[in-house]
N, CA, C and O atoms as a MOPAC input file, in Angstrom:
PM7 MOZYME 1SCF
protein

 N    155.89400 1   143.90600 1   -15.97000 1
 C    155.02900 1   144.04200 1   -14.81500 1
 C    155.80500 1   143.54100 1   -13.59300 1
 O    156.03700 1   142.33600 1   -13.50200 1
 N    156.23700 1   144.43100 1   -12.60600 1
 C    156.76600 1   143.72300 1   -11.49700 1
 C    155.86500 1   144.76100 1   -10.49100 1
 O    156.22900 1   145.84700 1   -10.04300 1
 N    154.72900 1   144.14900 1   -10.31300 1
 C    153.81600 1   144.48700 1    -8.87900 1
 C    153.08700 1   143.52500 1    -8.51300 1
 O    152.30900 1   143.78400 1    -7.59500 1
 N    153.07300 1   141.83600 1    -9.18800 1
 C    152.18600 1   141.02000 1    -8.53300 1
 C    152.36000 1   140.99400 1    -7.22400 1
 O    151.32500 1   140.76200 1    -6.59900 1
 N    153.56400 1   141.19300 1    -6.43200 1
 C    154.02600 1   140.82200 1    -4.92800 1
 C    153.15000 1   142.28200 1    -4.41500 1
 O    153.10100 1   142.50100 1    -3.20400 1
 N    152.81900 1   142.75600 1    -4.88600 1
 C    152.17000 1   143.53600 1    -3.99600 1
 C    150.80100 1   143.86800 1    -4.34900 1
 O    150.53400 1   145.06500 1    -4.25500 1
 N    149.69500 1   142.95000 1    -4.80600 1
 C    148.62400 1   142.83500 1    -4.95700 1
 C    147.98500 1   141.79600 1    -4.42900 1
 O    148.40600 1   140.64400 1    -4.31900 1
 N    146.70900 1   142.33800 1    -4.02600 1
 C    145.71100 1   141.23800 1    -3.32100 1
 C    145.46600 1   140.33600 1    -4.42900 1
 O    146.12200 1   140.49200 1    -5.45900 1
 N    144.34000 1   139.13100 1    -4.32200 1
 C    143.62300 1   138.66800 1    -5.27300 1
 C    142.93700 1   139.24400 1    -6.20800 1
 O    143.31400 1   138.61800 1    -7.19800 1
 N    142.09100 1   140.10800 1    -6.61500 1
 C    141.38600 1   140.93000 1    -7.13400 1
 C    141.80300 1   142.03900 1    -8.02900 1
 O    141.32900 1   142.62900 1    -8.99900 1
 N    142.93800 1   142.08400 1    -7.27500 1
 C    143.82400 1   143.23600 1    -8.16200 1
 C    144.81500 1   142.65700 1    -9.49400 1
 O    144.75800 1   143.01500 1   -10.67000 1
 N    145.54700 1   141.84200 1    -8.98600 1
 C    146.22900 1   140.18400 1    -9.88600 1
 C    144.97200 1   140.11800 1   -11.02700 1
 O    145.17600 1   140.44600 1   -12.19600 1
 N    143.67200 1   139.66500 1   -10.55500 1
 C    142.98600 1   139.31200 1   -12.09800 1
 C    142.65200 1   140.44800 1   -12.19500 1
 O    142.72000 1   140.31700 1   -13.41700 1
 N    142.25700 1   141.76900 1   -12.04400 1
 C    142.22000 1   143.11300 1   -13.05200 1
 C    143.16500 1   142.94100 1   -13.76700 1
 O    142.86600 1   142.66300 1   -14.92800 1
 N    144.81300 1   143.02600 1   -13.40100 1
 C    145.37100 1   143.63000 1   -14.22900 1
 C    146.00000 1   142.18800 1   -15.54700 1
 O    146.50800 1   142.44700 1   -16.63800 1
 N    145.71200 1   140.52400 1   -14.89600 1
 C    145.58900 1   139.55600 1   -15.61700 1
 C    144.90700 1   139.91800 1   -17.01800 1
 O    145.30000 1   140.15200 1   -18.16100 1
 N    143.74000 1   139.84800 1   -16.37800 1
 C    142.13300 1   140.18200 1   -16.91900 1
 C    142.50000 1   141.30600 1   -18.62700 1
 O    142.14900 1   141.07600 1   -19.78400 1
 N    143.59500 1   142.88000 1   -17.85100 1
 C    143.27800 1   144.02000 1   -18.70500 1
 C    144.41200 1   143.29200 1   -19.64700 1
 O    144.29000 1   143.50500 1   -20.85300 1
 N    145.50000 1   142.45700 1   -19.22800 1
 C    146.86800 1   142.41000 1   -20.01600 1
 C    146.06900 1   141.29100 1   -20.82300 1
 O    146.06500 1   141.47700 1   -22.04000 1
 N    145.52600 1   140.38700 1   -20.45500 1
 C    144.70400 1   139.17200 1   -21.78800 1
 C    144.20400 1   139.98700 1   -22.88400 1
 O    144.51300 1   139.88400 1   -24.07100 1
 N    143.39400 1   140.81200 1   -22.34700 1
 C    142.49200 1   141.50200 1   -23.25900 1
 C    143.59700 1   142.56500 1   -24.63400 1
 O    143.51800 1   142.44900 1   -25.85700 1
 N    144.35800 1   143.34800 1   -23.97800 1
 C    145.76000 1   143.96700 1   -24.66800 1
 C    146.53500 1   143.37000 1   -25.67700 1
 O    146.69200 1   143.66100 1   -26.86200 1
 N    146.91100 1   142.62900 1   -25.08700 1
 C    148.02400 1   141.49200 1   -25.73800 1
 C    147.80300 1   140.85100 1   -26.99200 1
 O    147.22000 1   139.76700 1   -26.99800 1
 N    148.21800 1   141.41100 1   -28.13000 1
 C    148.33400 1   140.72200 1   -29.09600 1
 C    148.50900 1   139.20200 1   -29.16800 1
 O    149.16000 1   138.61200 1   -28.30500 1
 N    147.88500 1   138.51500 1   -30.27700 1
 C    148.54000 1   137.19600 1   -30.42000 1
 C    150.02200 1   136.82800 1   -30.33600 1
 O    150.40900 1   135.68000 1   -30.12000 1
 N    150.61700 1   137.61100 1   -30.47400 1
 C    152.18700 1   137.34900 1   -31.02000 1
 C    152.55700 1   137.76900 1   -29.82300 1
 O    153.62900 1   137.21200 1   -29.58900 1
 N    152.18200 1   138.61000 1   -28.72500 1
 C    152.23500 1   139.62000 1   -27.59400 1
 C    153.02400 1   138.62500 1   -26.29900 1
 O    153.16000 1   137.40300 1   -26.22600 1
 N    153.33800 1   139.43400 1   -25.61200 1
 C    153.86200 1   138.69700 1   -24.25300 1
 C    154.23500 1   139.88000 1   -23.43300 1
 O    154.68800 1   140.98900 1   -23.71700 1
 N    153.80100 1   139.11000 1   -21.99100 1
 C    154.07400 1   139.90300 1   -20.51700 1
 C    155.02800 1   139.49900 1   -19.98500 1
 O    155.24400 1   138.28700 1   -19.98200 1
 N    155.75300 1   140.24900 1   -19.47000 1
 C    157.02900 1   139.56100 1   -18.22200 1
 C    156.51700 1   139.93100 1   -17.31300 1
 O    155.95000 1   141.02300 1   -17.27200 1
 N    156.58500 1   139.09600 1   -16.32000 1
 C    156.26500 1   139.18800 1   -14.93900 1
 C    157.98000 1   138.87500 1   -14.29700 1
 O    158.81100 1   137.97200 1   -14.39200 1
 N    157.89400 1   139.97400 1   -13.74300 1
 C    159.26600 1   140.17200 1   -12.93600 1
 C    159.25500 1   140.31200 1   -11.56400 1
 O    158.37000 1   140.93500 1   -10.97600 1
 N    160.27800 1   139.71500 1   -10.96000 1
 C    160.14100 1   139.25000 1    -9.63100 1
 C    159.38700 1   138.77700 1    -8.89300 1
 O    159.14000 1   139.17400 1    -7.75400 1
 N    158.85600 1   137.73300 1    -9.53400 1
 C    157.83400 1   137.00000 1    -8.65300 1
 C    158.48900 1   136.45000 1    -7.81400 1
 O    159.63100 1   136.04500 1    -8.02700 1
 N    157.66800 1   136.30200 1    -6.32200 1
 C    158.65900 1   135.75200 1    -5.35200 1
 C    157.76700 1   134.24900 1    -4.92700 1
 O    156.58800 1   134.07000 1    -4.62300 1
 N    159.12900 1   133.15300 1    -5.09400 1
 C    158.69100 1   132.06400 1    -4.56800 1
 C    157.85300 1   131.70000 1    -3.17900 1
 O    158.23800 1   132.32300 1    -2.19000 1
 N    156.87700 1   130.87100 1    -3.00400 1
 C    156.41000 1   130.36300 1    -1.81200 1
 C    157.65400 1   130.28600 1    -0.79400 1
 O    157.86500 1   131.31400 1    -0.15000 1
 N    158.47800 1   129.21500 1    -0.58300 1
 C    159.77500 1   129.11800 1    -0.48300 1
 C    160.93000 1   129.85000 1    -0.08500 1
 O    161.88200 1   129.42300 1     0.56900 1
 N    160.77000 1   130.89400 1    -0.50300 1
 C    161.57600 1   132.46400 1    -0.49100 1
 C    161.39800 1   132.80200 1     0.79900 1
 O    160.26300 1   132.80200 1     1.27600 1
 N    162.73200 1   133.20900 1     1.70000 1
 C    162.30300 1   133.69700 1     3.24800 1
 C    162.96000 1   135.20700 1     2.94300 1
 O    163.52700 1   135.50700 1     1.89300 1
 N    162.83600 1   135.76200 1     3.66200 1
 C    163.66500 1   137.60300 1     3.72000 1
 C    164.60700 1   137.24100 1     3.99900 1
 O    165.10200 1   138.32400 1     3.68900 1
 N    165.86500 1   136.40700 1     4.49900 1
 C    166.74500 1   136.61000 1     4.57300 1
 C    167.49100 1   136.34300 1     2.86100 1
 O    168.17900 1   137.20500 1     2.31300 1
 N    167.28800 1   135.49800 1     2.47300 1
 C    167.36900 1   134.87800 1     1.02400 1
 C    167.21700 1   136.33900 1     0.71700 1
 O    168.18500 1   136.89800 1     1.23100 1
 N    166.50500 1   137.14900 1     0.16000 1
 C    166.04500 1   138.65600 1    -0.48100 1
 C    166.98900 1   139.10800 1     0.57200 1
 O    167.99400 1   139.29900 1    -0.11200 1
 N    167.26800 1   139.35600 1     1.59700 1
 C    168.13200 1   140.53700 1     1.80500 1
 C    169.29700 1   140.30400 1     1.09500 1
 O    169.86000 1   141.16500 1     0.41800 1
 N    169.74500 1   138.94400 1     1.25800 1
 C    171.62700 1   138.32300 1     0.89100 1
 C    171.67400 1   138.91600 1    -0.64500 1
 O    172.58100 1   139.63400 1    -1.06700 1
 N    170.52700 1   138.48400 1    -1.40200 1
 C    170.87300 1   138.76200 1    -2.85200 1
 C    171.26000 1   140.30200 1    -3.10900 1
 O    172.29300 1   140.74200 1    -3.61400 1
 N    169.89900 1   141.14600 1    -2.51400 1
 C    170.09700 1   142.69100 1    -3.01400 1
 C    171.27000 1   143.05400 1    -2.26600 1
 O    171.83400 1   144.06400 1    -2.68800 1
 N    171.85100 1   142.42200 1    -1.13400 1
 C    172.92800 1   143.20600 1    -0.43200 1
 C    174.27500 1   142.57700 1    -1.56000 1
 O    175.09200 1   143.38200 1    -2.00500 1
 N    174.32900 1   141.56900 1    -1.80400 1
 C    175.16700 1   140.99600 1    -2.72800 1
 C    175.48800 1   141.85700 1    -4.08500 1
 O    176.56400 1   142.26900 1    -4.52000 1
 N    173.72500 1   142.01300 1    -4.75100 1
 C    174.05900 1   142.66300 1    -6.34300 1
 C    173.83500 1   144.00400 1    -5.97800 1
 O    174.54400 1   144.58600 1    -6.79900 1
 N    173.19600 1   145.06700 1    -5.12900 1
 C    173.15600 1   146.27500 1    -4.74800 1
 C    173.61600 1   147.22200 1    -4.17900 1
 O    173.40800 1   148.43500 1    -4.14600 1
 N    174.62300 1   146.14800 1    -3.48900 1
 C    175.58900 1   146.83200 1    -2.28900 1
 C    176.64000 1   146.98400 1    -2.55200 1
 O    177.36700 1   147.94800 1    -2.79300 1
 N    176.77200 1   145.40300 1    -2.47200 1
 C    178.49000 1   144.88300 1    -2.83500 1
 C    179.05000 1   145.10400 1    -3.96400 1
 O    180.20800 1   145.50200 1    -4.08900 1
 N    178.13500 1   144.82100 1    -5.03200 1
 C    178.45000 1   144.46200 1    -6.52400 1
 C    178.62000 1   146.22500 1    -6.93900 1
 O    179.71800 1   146.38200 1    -7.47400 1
 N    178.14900 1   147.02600 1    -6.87600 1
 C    178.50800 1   148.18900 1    -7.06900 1
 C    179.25100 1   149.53000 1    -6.76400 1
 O    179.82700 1   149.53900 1    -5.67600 1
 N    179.33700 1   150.53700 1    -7.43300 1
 C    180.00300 1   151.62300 1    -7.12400 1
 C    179.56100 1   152.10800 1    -5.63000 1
 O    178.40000 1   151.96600 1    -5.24700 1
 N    180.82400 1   152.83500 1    -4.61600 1
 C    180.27500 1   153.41900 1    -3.97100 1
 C    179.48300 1   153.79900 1    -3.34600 1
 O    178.78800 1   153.43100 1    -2.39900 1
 N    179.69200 1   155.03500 1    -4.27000 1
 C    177.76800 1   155.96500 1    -4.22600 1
 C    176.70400 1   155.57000 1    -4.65200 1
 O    175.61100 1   156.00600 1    -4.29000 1
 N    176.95800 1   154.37400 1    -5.77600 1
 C    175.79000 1   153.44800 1    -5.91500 1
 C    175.38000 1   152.76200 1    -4.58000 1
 O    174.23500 1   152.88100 1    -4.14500 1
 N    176.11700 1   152.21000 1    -4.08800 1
 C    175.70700 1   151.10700 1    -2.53600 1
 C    175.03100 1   152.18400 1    -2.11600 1
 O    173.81600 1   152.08800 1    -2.28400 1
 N    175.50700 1   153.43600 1    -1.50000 1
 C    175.46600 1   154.29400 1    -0.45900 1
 C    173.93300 1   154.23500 1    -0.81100 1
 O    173.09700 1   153.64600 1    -0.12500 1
 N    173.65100 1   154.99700 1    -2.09200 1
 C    172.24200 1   155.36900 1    -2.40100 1
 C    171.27700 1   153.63200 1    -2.17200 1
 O    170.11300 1   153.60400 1    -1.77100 1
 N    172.04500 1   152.41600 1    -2.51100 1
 C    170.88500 1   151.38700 1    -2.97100 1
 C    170.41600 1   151.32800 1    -1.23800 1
 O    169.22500 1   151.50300 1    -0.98500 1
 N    171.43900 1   151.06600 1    -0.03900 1
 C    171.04200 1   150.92900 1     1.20200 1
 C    170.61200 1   151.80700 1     1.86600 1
 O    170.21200 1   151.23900 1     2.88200 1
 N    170.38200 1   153.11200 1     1.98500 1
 C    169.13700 1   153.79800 1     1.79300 1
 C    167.84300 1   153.62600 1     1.25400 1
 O    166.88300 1   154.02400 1     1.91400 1
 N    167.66100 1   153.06200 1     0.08900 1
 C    166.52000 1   152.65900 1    -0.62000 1
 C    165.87500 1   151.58900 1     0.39300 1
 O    164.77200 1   151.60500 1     0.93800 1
 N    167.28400 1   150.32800 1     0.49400 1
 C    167.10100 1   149.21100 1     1.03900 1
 C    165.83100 1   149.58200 1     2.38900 1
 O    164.61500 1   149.45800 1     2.53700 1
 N    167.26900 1   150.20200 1     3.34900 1
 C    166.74800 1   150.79300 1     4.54800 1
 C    165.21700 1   151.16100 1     4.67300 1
 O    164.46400 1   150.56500 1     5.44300 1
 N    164.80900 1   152.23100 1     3.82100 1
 C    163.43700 1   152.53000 1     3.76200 1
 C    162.51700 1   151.39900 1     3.42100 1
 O    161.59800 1   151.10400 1     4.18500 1
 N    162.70500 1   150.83200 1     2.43300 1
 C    161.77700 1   149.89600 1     1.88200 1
 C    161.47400 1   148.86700 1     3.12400 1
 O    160.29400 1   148.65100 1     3.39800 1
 N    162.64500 1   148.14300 1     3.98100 1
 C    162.42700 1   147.63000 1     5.05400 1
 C    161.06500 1   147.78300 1     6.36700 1
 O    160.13300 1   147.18500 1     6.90600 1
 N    162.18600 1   149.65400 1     6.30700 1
 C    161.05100 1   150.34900 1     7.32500 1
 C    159.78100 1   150.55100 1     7.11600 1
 O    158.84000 1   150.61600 1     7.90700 1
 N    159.85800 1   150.68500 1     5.50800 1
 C    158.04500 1   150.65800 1     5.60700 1
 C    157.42800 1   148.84400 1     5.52100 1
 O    156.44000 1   148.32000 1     6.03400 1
 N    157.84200 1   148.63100 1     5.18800 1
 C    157.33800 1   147.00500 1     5.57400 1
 C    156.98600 1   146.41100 1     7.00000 1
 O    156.13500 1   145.64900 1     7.45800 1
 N    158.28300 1   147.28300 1     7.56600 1
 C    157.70200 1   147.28800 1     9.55400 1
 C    156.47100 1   147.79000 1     9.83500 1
 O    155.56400 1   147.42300 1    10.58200 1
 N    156.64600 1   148.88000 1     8.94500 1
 C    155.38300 1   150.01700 1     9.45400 1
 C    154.24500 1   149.82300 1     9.25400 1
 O    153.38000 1   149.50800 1    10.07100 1
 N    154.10900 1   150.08300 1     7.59300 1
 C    152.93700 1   149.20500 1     7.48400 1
 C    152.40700 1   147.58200 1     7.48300 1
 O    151.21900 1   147.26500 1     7.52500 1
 N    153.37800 1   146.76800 1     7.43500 1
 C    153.00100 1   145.51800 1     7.63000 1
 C    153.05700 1   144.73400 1     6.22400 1
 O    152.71100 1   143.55400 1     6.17000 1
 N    153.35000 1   145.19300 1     5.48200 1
 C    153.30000 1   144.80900 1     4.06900 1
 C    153.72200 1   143.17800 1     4.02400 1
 O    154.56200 1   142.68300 1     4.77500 1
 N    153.14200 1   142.61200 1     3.22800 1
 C    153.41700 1   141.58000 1     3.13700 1
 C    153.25700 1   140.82700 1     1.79600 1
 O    152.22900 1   140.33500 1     1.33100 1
 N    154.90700 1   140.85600 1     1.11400 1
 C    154.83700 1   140.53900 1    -0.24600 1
 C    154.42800 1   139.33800 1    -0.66800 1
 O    154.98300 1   138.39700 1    -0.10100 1
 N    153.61200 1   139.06200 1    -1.50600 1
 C    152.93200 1   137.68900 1    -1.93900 1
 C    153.87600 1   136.90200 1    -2.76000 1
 O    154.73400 1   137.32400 1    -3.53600 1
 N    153.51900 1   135.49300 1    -2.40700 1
 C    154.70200 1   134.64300 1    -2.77200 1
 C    153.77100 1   133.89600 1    -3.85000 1
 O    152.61600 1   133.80800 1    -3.43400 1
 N    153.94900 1   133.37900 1    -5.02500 1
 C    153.28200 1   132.51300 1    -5.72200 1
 C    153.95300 1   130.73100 1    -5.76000 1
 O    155.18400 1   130.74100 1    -5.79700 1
 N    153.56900 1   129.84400 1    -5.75800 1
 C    153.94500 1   128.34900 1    -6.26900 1
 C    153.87800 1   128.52100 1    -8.05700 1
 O    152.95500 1   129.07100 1    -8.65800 1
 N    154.97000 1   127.96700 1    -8.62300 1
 C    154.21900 1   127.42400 1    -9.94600 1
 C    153.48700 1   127.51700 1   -10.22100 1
 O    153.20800 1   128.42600 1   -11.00200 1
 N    152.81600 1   126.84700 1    -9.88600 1
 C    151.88400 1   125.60400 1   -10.07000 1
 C    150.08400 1   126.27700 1    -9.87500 1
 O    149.11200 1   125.88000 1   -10.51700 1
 N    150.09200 1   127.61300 1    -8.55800 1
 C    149.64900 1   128.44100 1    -8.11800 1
 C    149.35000 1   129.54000 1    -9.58800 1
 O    148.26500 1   129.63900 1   -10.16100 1
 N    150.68900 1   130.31500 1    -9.97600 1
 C    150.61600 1   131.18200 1   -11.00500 1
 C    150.38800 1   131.05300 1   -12.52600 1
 O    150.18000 1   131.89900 1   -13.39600 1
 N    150.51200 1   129.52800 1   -12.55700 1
 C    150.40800 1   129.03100 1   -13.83800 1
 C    148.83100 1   128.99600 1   -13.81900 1
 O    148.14600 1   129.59600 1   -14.64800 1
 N    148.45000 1   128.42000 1   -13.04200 1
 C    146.83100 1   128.05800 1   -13.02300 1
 C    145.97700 1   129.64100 1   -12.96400 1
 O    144.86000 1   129.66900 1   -13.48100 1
 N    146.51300 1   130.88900 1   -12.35000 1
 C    145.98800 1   131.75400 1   -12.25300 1
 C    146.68300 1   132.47100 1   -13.86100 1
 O    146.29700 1   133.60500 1   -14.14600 1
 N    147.44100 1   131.93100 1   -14.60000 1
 C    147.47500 1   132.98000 1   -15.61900 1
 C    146.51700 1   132.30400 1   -17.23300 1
 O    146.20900 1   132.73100 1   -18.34500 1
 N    146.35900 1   130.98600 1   -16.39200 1
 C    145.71400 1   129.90700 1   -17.64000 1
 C    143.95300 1   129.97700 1   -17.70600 1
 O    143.18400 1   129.68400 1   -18.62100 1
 N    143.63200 1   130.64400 1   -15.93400 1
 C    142.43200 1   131.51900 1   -15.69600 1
 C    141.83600 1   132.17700 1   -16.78400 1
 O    140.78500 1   131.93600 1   -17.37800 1
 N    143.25600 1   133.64000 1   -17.05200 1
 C    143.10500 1   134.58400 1   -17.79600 1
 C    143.41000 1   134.31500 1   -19.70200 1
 O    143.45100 1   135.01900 1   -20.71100 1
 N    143.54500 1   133.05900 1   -19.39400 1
 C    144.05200 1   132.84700 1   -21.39500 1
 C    145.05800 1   132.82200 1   -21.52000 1
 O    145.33300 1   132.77500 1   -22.71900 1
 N    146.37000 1   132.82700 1   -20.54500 1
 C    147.35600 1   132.80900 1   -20.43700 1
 C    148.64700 1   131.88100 1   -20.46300 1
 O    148.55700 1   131.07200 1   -19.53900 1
 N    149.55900 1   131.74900 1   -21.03400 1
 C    150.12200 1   130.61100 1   -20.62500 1
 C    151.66100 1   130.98300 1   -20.37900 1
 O    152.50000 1   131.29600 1   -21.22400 1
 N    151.78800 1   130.87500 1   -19.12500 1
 C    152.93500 1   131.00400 1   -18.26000 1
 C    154.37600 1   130.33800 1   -18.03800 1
 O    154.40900 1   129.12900 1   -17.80900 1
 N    155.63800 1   131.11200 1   -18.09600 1
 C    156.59300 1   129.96300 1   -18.29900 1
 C    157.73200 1   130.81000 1   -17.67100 1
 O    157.72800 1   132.03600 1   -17.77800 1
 N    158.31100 1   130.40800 1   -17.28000 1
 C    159.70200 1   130.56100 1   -15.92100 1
 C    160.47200 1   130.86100 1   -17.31100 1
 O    160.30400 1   130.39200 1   -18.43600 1
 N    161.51200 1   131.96400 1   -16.73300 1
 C    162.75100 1   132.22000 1   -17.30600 1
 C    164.09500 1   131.75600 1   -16.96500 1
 O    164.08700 1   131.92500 1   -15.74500 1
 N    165.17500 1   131.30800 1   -17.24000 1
 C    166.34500 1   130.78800 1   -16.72900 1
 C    166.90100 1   131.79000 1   -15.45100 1
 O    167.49200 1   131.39400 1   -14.44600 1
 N    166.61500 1   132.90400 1   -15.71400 1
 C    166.71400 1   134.51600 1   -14.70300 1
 C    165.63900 1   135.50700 1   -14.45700 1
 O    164.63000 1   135.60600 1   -15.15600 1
 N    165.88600 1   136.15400 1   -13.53100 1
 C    165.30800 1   137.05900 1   -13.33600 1
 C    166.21800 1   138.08400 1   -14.03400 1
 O    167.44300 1   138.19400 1   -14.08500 1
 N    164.93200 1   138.98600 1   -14.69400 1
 C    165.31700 1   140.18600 1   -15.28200 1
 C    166.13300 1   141.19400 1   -14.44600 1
 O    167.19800 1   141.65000 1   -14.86100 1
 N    165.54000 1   141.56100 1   -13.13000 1
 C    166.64300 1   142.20800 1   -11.84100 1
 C    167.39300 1   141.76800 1   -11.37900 1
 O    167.73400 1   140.71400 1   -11.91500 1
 N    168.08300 1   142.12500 1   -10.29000 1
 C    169.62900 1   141.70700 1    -9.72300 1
 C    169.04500 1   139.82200 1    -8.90400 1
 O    169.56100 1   138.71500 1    -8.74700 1
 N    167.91200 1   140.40000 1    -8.66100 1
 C    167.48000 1   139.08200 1    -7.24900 1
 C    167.56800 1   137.87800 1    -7.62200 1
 O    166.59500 1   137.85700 1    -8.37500 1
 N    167.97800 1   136.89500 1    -7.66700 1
 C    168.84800 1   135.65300 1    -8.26700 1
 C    167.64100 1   135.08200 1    -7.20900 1
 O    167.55300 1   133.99800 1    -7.78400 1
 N    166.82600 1   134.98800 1    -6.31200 1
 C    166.11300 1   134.17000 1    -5.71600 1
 C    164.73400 1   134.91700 1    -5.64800 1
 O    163.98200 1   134.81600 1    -4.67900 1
 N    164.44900 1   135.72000 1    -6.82400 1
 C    162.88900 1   135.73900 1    -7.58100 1
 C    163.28700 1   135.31200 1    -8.35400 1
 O    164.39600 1   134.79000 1    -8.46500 1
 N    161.87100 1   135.51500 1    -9.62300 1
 C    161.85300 1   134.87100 1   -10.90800 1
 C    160.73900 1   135.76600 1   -11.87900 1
 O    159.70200 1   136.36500 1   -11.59200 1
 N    161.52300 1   135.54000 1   -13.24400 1
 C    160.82200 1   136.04200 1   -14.34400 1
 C    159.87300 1   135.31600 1   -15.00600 1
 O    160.40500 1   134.38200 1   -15.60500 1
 N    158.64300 1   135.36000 1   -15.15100 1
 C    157.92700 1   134.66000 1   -16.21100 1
 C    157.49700 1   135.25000 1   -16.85600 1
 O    157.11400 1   136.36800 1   -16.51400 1
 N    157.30200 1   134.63500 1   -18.51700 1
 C    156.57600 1   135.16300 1   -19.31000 1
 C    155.44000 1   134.75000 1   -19.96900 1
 O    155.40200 1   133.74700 1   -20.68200 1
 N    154.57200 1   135.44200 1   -19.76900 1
 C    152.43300 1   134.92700 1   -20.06700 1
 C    152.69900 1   135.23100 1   -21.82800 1
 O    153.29700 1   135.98100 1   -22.60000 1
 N    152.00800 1   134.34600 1   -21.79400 1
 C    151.62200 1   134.81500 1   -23.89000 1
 C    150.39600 1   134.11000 1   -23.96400 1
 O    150.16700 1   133.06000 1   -23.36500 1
 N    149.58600 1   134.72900 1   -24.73500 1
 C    147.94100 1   134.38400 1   -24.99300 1
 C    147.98600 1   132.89700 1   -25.36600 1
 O    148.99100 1   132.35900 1   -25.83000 1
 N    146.88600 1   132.30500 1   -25.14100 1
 C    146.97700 1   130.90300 1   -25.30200 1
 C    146.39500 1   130.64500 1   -26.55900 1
 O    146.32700 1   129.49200 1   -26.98300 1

């Protein structure tokens, strides 16, 4: 699951709510790229320009800063504004849902300043 940063309140416990209910005992969610309270846009630009740009082929960069580019522009445009969680914040909202929440050493994507957690039924 990497869309909490772009959900209101309401939407977060639907899809909390549908993944508790899903999830096997043995089961587990990754939550990918959650972005820290903490976290400013420049931090997120340095990383993806670092592992997206730099770190790759060419025509890989060419295509990722294009992506980049757009994704920016619509954030101007529409105003978007990616949600940041605390710990302490996401733990309590996944322990809501039956959940119990725990930080990964990495993030599953390139962004070295989000973070992976993984929920497993309590």
């Amino acid at each position: 699951c990497s869309v909490l940063q772009y959900l209101d309140d309401t939407e977060v416990n639907d899809v909390l709510q549908l993944a508790s209910r899903l999830l096997k005992p043995s089961g587990a969610l990754a939550l990918i790229d959650v972005i820290p309270k903490a976290q400013r846009l420049g931090s997120e630009l340095r990383d993806v320009l670092n592992s997206d740009v730099l770190a790759v082929a060419p025509s890989a960069a060419a295509r990722n800063l294009l992506a980049l580019s757009l994704s920016l522009g619509r954030r101007l445009r529409w105003g978007l504004h990616l949600r940041r969680f605390e710990a302490s914040e996401l733990i309590e909202v996944l322990d809501r849902h039956g959940l119990r929440g725990s930080p990964c050493a990495h993030n599953f994507k390139p962004s070295r300043s989000r973070q992976t957690w993984i929920a497993k039924p309590q």
